[in-house]
CHARMM internal coordinates of N, CA and C (Angstrom, degrees):
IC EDIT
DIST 1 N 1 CA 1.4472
DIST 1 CA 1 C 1.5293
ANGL 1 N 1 CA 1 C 109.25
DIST 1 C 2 N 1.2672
ANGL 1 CA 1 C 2 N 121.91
DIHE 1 N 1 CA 1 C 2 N 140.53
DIST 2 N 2 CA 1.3030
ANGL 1 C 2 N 2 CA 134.49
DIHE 1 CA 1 C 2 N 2 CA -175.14
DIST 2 CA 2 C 1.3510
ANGL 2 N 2 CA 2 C 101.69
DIHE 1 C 2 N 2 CA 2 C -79.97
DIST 2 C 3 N 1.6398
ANGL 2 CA 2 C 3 N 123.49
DIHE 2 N 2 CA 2 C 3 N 131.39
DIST 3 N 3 CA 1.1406
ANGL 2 C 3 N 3 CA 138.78
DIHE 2 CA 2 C 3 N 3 CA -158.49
DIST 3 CA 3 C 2.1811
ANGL 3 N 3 CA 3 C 90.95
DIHE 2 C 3 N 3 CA 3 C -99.44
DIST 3 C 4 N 1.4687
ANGL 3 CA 3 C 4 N 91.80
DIHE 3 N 3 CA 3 C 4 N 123.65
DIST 4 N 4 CA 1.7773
ANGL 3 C 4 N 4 CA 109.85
DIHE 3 CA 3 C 4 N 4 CA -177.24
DIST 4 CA 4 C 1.5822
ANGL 4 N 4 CA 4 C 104.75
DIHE 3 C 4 N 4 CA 4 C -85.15
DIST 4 C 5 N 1.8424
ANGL 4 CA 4 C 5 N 89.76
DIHE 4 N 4 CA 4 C 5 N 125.94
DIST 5 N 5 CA 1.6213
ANGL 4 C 5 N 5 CA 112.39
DIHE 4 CA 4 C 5 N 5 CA -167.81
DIST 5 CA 5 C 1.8036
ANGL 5 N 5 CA 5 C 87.97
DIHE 4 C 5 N 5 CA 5 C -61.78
DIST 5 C 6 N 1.3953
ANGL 5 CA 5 C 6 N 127.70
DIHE 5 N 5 CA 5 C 6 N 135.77
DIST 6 N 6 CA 1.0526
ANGL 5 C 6 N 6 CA 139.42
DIHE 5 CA 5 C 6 N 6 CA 155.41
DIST 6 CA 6 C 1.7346
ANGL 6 N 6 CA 6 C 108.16
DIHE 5 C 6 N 6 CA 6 C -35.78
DIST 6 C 7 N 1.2644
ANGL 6 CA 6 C 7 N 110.21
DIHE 6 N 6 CA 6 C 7 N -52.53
DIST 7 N 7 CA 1.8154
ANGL 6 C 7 N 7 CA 124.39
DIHE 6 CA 6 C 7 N 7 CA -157.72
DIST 7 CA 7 C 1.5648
ANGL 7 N 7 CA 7 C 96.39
DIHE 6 C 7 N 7 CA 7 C -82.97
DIST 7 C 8 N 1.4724
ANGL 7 CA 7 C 8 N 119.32
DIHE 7 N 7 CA 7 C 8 N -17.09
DIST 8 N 8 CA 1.8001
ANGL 7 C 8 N 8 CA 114.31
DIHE 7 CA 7 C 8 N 8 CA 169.76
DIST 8 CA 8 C 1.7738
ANGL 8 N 8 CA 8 C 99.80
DIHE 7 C 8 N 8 CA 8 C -70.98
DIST 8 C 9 N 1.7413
ANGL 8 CA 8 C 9 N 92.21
DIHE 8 N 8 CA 8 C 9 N 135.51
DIST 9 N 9 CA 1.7729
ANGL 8 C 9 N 9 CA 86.76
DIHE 8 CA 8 C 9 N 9 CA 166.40
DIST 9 CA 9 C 1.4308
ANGL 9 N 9 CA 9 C 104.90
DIHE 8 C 9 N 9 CA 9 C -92.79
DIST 9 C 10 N 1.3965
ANGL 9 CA 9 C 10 N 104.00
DIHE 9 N 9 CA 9 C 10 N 163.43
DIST 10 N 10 CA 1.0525
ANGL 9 C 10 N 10 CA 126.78
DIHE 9 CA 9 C 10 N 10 CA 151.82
DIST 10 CA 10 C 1.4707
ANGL 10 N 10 CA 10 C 130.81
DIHE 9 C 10 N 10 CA 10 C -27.09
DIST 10 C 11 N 1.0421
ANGL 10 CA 10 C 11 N 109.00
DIHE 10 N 10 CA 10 C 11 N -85.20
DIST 11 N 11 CA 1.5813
ANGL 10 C 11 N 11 CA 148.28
DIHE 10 CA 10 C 11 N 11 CA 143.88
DIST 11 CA 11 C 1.7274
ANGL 11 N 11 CA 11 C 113.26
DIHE 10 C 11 N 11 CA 11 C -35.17
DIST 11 C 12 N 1.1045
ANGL 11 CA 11 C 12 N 117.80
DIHE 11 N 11 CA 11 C 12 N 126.46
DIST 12 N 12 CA 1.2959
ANGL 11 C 12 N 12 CA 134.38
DIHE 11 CA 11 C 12 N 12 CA 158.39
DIST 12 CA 12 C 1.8354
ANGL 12 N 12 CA 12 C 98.20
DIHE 11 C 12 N 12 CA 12 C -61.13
DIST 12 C 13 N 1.3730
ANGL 12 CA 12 C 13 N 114.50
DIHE 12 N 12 CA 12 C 13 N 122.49
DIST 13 N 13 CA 1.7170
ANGL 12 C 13 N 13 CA 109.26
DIHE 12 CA 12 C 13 N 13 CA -174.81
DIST 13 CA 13 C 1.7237
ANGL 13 N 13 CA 13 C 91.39
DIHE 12 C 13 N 13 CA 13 C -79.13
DIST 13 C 14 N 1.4505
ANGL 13 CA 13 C 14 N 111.67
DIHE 13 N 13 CA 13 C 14 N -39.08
DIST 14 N 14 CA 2.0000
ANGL 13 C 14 N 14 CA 117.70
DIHE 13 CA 13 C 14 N 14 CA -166.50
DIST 14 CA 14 C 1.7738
ANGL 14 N 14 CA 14 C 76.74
DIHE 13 C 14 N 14 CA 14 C -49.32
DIST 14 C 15 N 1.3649
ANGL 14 CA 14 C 15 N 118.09
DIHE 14 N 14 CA 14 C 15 N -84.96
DIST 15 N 15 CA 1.5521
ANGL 14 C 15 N 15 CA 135.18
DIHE 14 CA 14 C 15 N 15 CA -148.47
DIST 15 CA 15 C 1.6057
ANGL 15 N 15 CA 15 C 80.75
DIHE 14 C 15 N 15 CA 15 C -33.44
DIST 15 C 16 N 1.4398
ANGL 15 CA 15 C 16 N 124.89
DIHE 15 N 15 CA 15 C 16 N -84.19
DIST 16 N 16 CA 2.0025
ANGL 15 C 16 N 16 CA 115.74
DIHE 15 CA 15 C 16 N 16 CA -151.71
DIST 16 CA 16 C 1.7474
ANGL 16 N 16 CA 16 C 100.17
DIHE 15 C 16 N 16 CA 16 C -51.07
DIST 16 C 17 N 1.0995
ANGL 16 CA 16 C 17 N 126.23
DIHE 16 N 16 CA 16 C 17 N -37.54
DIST 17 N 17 CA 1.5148
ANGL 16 C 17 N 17 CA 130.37
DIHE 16 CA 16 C 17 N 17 CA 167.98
DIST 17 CA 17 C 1.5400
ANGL 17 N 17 CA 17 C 114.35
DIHE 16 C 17 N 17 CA 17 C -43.75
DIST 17 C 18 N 1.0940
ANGL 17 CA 17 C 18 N 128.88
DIHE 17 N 17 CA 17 C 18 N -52.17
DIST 18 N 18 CA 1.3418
ANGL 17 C 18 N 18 CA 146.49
DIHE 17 CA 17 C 18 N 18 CA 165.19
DIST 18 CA 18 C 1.4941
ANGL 18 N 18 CA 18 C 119.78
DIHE 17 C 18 N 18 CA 18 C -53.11
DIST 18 C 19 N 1.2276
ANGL 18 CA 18 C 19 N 99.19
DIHE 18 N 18 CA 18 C 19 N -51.38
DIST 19 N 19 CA 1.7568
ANGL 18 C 19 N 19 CA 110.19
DIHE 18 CA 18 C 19 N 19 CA 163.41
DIST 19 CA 19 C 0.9552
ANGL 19 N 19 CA 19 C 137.25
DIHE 18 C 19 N 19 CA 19 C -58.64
DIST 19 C 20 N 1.8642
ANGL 19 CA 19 C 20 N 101.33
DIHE 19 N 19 CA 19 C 20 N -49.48
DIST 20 N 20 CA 1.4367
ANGL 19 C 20 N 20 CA 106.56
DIHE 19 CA 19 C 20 N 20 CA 176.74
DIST 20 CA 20 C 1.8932
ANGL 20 N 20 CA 20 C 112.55
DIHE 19 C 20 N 20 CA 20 C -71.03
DIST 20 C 21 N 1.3346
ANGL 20 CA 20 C 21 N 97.99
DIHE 20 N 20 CA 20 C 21 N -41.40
DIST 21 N 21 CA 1.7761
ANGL 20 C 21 N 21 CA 89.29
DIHE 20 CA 20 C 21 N 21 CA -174.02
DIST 21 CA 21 C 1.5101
ANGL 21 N 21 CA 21 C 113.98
DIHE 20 C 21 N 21 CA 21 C -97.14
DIST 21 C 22 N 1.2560
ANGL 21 CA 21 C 22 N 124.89
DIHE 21 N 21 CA 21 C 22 N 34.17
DIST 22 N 22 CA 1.5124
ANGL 21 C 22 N 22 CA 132.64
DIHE 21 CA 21 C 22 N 22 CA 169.44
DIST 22 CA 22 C 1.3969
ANGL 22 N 22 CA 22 C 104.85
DIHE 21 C 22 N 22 CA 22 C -79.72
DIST 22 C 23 N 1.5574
ANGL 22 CA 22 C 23 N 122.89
DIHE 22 N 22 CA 22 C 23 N -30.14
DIST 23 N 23 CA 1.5042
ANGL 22 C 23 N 23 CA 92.64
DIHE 22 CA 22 C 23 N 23 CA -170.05
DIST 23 CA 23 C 1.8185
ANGL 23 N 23 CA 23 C 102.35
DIHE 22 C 23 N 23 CA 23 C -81.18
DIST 23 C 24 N 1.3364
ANGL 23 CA 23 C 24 N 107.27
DIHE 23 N 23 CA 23 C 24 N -24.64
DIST 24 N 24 CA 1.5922
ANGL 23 C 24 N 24 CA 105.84
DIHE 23 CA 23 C 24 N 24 CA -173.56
DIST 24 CA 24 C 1.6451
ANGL 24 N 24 CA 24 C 102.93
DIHE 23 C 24 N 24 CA 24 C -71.13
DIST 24 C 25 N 1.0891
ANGL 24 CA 24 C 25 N 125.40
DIHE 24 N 24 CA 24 C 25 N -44.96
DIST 25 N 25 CA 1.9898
ANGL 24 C 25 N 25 CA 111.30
DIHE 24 CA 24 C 25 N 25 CA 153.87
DIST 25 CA 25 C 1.4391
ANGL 25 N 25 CA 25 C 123.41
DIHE 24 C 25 N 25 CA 25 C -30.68
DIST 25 C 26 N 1.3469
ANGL 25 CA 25 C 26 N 100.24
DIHE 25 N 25 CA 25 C 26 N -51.05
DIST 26 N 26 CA 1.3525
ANGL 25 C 26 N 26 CA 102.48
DIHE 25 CA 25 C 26 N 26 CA -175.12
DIST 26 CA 26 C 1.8761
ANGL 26 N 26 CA 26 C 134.69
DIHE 25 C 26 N 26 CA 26 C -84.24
DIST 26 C 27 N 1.3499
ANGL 26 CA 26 C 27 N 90.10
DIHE 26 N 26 CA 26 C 27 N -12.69
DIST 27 N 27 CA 1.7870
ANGL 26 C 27 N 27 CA 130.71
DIHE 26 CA 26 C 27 N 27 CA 156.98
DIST 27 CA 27 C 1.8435
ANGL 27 N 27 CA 27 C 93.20
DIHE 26 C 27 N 27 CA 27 C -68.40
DIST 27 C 28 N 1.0550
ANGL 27 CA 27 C 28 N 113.73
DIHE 27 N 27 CA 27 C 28 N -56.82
DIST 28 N 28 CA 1.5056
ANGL 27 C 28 N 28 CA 97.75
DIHE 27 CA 27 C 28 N 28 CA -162.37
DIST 28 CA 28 C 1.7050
ANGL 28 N 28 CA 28 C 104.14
DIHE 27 C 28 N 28 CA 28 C -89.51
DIST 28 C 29 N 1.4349
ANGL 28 CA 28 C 29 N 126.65
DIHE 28 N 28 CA 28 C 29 N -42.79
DIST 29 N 29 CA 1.4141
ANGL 28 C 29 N 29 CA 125.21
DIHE 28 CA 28 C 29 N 29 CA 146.52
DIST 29 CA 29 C 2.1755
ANGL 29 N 29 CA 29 C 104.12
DIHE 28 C 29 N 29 CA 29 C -15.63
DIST 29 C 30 N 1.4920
ANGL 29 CA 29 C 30 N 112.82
DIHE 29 N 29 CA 29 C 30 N -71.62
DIST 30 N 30 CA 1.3208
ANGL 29 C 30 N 30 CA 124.98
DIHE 29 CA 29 C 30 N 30 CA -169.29
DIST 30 CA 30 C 1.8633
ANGL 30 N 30 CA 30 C 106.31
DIHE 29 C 30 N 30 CA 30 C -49.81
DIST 30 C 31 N 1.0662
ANGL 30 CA 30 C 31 N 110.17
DIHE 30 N 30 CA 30 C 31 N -2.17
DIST 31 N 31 CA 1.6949
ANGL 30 C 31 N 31 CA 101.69
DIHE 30 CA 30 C 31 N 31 CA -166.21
DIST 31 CA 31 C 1.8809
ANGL 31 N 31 CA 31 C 91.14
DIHE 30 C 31 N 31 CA 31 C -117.29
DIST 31 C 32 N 1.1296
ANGL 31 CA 31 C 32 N 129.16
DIHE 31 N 31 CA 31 C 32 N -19.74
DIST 32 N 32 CA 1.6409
ANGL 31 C 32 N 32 CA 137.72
DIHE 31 CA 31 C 32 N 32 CA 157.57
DIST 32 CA 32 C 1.3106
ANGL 32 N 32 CA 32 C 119.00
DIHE 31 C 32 N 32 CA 32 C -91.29
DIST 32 C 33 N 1.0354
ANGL 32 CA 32 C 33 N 127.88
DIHE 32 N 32 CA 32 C 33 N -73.55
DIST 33 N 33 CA 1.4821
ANGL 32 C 33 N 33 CA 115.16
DIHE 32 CA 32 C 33 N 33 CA 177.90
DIST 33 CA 33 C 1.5278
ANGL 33 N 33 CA 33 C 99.21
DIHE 32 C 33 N 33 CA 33 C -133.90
DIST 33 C 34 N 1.7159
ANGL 33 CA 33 C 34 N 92.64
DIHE 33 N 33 CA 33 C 34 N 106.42
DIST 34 N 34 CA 1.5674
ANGL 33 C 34 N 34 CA 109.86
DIHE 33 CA 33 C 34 N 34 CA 160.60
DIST 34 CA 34 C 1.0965
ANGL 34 N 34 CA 34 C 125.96
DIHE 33 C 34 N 34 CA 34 C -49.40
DIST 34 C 35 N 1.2351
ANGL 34 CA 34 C 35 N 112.40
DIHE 34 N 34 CA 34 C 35 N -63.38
DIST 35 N 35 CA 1.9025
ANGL 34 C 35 N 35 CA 112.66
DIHE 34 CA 34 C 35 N 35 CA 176.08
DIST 35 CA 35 C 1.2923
ANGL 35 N 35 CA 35 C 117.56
DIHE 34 C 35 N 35 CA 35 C -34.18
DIST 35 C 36 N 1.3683
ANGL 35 CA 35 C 36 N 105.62
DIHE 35 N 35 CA 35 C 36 N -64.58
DIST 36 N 36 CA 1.6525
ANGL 35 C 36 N 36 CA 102.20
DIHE 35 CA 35 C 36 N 36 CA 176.60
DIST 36 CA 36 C 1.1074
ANGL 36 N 36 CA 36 C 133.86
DIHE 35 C 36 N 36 CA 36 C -38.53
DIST 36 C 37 N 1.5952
ANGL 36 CA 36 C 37 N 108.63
DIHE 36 N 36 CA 36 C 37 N -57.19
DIST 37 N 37 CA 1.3612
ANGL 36 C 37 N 37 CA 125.15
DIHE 36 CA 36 C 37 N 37 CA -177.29
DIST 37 CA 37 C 1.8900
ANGL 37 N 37 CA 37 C 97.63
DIHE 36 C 37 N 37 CA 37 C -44.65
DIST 37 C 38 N 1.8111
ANGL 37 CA 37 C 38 N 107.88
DIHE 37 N 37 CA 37 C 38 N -59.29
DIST 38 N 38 CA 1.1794
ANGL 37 C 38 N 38 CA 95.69
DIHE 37 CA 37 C 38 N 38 CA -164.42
DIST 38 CA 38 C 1.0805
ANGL 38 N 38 CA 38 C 154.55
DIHE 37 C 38 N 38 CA 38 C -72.09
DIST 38 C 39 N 1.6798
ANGL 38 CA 38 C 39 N 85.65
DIHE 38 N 38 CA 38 C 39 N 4.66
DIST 39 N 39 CA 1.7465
ANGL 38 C 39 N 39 CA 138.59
DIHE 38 CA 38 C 39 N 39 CA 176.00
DIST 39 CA 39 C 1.1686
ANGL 39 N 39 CA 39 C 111.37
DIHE 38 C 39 N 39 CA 39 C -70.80
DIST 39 C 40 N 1.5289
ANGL 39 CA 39 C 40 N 114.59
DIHE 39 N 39 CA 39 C 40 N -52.90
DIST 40 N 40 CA 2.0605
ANGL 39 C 40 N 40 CA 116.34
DIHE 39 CA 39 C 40 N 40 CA 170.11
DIST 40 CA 40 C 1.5920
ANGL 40 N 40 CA 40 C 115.83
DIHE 39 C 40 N 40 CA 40 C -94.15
DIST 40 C 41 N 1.3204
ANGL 40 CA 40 C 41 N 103.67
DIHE 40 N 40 CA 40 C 41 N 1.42
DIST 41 N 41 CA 1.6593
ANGL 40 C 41 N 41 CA 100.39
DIHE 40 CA 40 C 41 N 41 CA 147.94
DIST 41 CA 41 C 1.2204
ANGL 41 N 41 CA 41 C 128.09
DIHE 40 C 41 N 41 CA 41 C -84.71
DIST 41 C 42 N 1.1768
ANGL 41 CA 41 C 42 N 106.64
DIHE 41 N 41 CA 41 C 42 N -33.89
DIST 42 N 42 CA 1.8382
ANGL 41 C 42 N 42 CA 109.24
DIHE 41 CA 41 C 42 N 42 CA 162.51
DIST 42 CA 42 C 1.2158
ANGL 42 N 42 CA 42 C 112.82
DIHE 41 C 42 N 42 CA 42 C -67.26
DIST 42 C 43 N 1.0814
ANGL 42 CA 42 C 43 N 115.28
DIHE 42 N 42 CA 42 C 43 N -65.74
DIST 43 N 43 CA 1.9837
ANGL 42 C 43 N 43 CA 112.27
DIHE 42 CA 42 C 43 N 43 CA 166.49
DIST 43 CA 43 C 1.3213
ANGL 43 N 43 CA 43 C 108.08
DIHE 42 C 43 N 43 CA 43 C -36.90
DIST 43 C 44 N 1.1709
ANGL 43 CA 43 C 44 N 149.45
DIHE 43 N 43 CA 43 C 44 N -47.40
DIST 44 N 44 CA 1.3609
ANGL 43 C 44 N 44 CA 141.09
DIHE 43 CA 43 C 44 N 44 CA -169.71
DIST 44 CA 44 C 1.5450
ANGL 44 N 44 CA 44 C 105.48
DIHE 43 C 44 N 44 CA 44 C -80.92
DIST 44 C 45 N 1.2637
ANGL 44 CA 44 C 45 N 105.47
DIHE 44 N 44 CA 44 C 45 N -56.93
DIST 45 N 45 CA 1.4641
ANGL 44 C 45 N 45 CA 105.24
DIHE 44 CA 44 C 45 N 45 CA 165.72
DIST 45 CA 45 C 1.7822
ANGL 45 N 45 CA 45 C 128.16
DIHE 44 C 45 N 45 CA 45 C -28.35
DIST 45 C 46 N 1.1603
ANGL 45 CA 45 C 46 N 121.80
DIHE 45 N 45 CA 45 C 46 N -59.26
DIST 46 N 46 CA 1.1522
ANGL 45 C 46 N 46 CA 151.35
DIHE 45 CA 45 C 46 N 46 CA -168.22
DIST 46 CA 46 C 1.6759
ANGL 46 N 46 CA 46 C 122.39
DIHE 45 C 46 N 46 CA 46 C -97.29
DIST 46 C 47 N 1.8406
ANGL 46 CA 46 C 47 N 85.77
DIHE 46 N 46 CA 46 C 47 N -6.45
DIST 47 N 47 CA 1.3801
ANGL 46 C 47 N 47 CA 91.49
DIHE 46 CA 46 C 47 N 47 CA 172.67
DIST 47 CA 47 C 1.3986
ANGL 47 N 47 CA 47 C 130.76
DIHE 46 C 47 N 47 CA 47 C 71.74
DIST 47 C 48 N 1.4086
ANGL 47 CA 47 C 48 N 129.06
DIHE 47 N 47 CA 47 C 48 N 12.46
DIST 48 N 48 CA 1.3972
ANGL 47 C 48 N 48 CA 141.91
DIHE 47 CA 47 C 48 N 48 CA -169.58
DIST 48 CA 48 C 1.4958
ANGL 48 N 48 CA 48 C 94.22
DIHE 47 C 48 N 48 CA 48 C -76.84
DIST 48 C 49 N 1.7255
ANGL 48 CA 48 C 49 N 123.51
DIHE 48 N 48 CA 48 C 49 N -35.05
DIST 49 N 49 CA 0.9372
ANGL 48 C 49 N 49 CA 114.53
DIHE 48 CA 48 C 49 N 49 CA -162.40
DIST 49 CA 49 C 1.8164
ANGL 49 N 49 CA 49 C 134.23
DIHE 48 C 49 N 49 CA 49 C -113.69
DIST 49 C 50 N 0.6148
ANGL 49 CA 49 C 50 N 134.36
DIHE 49 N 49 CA 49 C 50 N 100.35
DIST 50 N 50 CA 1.8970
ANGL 49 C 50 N 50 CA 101.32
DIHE 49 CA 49 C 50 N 50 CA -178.28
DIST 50 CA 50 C 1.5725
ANGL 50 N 50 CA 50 C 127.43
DIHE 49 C 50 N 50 CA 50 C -51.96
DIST 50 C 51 N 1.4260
ANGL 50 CA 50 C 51 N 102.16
DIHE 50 N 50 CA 50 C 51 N 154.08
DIST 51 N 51 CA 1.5620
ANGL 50 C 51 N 51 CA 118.97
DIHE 50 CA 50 C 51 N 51 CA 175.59
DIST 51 CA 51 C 1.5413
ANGL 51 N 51 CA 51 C 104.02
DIHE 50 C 51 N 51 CA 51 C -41.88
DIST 51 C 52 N 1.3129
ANGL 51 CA 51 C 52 N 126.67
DIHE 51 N 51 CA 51 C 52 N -48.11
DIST 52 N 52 CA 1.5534
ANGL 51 C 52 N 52 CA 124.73
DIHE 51 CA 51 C 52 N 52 CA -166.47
DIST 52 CA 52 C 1.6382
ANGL 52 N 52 CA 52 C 106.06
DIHE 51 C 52 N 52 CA 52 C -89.48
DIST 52 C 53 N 1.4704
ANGL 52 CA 52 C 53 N 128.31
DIHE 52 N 52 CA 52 C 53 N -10.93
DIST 53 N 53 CA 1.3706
ANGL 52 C 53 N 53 CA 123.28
DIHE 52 CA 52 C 53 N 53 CA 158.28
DIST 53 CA 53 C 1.7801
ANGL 53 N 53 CA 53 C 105.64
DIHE 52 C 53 N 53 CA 53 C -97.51
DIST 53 C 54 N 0.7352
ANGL 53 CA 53 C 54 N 124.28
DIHE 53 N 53 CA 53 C 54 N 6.36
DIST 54 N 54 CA 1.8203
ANGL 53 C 54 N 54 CA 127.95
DIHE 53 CA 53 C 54 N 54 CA -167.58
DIST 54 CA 54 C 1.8049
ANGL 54 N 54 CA 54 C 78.69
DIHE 53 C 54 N 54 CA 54 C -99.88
DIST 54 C 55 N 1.6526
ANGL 54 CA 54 C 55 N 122.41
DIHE 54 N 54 CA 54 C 55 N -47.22
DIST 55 N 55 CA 1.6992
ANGL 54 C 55 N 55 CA 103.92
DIHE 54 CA 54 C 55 N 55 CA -139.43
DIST 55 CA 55 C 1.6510
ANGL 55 N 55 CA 55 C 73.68
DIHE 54 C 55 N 55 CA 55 C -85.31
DIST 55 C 56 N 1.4217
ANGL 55 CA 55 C 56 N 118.45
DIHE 55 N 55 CA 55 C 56 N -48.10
DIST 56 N 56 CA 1.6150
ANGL 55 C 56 N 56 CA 101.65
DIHE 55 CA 55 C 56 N 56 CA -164.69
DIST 56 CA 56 C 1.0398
ANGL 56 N 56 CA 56 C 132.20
DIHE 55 C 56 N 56 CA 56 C -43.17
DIST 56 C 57 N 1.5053
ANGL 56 CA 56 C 57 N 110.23
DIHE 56 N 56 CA 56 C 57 N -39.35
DIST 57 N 57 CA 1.4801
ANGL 56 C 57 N 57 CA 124.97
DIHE 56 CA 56 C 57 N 57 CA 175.30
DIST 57 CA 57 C 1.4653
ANGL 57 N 57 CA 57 C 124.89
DIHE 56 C 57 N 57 CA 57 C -77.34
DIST 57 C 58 N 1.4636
ANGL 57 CA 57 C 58 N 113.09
DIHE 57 N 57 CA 57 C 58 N -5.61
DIST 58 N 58 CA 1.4828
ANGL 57 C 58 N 58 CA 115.74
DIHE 57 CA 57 C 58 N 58 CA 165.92
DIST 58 CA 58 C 0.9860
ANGL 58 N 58 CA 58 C 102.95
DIHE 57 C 58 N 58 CA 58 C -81.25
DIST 58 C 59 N 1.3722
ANGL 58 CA 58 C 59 N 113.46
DIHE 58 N 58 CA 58 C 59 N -54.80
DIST 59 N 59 CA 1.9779
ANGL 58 C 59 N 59 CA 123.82
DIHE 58 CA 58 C 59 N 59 CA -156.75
DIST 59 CA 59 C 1.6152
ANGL 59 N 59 CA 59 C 89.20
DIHE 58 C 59 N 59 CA 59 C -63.61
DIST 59 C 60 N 1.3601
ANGL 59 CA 59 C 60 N 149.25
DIHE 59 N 59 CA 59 C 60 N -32.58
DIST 60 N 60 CA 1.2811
ANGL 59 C 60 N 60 CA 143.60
DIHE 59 CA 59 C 60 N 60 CA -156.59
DIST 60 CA 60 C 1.8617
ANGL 60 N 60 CA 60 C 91.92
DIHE 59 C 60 N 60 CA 60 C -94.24
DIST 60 C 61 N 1.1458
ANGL 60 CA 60 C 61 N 127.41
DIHE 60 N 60 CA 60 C 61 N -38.35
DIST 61 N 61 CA 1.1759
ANGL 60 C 61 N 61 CA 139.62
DIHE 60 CA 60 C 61 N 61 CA -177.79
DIST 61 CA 61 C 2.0385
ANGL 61 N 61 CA 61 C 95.62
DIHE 60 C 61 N 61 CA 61 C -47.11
DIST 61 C 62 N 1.4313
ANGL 61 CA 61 C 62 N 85.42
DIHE 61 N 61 CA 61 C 62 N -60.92
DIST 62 N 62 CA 1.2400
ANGL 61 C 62 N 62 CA 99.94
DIHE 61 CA 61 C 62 N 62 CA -160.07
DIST 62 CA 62 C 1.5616
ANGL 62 N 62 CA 62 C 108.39
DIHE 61 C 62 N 62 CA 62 C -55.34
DIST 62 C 63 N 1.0686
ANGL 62 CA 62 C 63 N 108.64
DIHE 62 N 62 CA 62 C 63 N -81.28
DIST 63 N 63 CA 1.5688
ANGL 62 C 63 N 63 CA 119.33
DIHE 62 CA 62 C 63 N 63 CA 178.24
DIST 63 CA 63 C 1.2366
ANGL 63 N 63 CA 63 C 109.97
DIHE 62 C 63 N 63 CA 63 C -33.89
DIST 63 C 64 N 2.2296
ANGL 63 CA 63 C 64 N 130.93
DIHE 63 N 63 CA 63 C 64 N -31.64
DIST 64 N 64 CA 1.4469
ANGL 63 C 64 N 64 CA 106.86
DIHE 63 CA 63 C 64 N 64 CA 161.62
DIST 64 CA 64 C 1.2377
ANGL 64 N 64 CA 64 C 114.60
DIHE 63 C 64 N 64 CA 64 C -64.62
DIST 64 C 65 N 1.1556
ANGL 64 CA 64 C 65 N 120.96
DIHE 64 N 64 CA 64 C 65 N -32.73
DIST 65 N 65 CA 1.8509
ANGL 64 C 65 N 65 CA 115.02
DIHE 64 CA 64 C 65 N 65 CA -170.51
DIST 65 CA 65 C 1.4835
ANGL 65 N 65 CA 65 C 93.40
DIHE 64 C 65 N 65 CA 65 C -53.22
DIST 65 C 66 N 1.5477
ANGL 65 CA 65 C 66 N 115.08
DIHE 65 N 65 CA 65 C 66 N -57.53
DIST 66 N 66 CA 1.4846
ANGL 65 C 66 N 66 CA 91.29
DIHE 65 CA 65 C 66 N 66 CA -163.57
DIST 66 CA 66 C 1.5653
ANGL 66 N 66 CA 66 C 121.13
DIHE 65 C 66 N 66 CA 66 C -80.60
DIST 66 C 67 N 0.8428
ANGL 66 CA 66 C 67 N 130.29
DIHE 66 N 66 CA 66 C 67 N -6.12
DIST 67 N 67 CA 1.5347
ANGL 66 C 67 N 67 CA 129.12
DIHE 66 CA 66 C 67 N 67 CA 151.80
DIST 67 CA 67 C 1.2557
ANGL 67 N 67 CA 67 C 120.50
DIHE 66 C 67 N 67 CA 67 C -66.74
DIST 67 C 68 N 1.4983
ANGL 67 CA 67 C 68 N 129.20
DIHE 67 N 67 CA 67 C 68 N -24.15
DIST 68 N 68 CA 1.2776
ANGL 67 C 68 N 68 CA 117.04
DIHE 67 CA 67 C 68 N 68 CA -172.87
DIST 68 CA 68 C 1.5092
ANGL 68 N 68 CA 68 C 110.60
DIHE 67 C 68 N 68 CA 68 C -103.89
DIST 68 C 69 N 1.7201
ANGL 68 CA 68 C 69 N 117.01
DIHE 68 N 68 CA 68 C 69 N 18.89
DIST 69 N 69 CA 1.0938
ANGL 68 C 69 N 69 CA 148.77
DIHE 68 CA 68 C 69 N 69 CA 177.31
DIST 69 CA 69 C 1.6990
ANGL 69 N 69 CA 69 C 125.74
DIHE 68 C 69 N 69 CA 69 C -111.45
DIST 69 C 70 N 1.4278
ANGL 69 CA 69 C 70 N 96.15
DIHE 69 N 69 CA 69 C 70 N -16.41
DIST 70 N 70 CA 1.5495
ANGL 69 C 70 N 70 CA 101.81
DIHE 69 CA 69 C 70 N 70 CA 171.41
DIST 70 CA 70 C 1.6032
ANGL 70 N 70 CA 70 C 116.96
DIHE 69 C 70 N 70 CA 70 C -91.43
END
COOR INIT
IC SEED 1 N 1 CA 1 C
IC BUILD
């Protein structure tokens, strides 16, 4: 068995990054299109989804609102 570098985390640092600031995406997702937002809060909620398909699909959420706003 391959002996684990002390200095590798555990943890993906992106993934707890992703976690921690998804609900404030999804707070700002909630002020453009509500539905959605309340669409990948239930998915997250309920677990349909993962953290790394939950952030893509906000951050993609997001950036249409603001293009389809300019």
């Amino acid at each position: 068995m391959k002996p684990v570098d002390p200095n590798t985390p555990i943890i993906d640092p992106e993934l707890v990054r992703k976690n921690a600031y998804l609900p404030v995406k999804l707070a700002e997702l909630a002020k453009r299109k509500p539905q959605v937002a309340l669409s990948l809060l239930q998915d997250w909620g309920e677990g349909n989804k993962t953290i790394k398909t939950l952030w893509k699909e906000t951050v993609e959420q997001l950036e249409d609102a603001a293009t389809s706003t300019c």
